[in-house]
Steps between C-alpha positions, in 0.01 A plus 500: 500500500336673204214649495364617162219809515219547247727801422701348300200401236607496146331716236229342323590462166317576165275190350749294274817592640513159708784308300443232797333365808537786721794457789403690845721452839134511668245604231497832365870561602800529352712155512824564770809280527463460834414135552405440841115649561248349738205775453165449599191739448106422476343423220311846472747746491686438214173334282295802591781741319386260172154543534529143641662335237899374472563443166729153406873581572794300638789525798838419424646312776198570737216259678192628530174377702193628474258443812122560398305504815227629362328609145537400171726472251579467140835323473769467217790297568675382227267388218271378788173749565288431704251682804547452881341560770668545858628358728748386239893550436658564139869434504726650249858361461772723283406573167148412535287742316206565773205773480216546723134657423349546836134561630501866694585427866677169469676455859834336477902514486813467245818342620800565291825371558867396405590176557795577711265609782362114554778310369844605690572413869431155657152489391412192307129427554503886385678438221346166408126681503628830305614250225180303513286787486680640209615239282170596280241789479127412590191581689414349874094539597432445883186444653317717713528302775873386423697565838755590269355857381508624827840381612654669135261805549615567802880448402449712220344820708749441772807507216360840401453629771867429614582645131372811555698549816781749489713321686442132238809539337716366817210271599546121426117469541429606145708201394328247730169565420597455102600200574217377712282651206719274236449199737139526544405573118834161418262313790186545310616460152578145637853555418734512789584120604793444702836425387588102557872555586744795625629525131182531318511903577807528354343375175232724580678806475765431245133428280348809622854696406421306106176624501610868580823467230243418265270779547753741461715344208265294280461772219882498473477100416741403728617134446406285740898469610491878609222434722690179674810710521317790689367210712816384564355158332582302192272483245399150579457564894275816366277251332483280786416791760201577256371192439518384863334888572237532254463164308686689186854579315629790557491589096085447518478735817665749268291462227207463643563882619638597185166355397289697767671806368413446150173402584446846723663714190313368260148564672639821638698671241386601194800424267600239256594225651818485281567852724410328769728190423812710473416682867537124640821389350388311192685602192276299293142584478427167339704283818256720734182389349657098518596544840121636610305318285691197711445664808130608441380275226469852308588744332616839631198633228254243556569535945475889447186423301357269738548761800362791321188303426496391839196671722 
């Protein structure tokens, strides 16, 4: 089980020579190919490196929660800003550009794992609240006298604890409590109903393994009959297992985060957004601004306008 140190902190690099959204294994450090990381730490110790603030940046392939117990925040996630104030959770799927701005002496934990930890073995409630949880980025606020804070605080303290202990490594406690954690934060996002029949996990998972294909293979504009043969699915039983999943075809779940990525370029990345066009597969500059002036109702100018005028 990997643990990754603050040693491992990339450079900082001169002003202007981003060429994208910066791309951190856990911020500050250097991406790794290993894939499977569960890594907790409090909130303080890495922010206070920063002078408390984590600027926007993405993980490839990683979850990430965010447990404010206590403080303030100034939250970007996506094109959404916005200030928070704990007890509150930000979640942060793949690819989800994320930064934080937080008061001096905010008390609280971030969670970041692979999928693999939650969704292999005989675990389908698990794996049925990791997907729920995930499917989309956003902010949970919990009142003070929630019973819920206390039950997730208390999770969270005891997973770091347990982290922190030399002997974690061959411990399956560190992967319980992440899962309790998951199941708690699924609970109270309203999102973890039970499965009607004994094949509706099944479904589940084969979505959840769509979801995941797409992450990691939608700027290579894969057809949708690659996906459905890495599913071991036709095309037409990949549209079904969408729709019956998330209300949607299985194209418009791959545009709409072809369209998230856009979006999160365009107010991120300052570079024409004919540059930007050819980075996510279009060869024509002209089909790009069609296909998001459908998708938004505008164009990549006037949406990069709009956000830069934006408070």
């Amino acid at each position: 089980m990997t643990k990754p140190t603050l040693a491992t902190r990339q450079k900082a690099r001169p002003p202007g020579a981003e060429a994208a959204i910066p791309h951190f294994a856990l911020y500050g450090e250097a991406p790794a190919p290993q894939r499977d990381i569960l890594h907790i730490e409090d909130v303080q110790s890495r922010s206070r490196l920063y002078r408390w603030e984590i600027k926007p940046h993405v993980h490839r392939g990683l979850y990430q929660v965010l447990w404010l117990r206590e403080g303030q925040a100034e939250v970007v996630l996506d094109e959404w800003r916005g200030a928070i104030e704990g007890p509150a959770t930000i979640v942060a799927p793949p690819g989800v550009a994320h930064g934080f701005r937080f008061a001096p002496g905010t008390d609280g934990h971030v969670l970041t794992l692979s999928a693999r930890f939650l969704m292999e073995g005989d675990y389908p409630l698990a794996g049925k609240a990791f997907r729920k949880l995930f499917l989309s980025p956003g902010v949970m606020r919990f009142g003070a006298d929630d019973r819920n804070v206390e039950r997730i605080d208390s999770l969270m303290r005891e997973l770091s604890a347990e982290f922190a202990s030399p002997m974690s490594a061959a411990s399956p406690v560190l992967l319980w409590l992440a899962r309790a954690i998951v199941w708690r934060l699924a609970e109270a996002r309203s999102l973890s109903g039970r499965a009607a029949d004994p094949g509706a996990y099944r479904h589940q998972a084969l979505f959840s393994r769509f979801l995941l294909m797409v992450e990691e293979h939608f700027l290579e504009r894969w057809p949708l009959a690659r996906y459905a043969r890495g599913l071991g699915l036709s095309t037409q039983r990949l549209n079904r297992l969408a729709r019956g999943e998330s209300g949607r075809s299985a194209l418009e779940i791959v545009h709409e985060r072809l369209t998230r990525e856009a979006c999160r370029r365009l107010a991120f990345i300052a570079a024409p957004a004919e540059k930007l066009a050819a980075e996510l597969g279009f060869d024509d500059p002209a089909y790009f601004v069609r296909f998001f002036k459908r998708r938004t109702g505008m164009t990549p100018k006037r949406w990069r306008e709009k956000q830069r005028a934006a408070p």
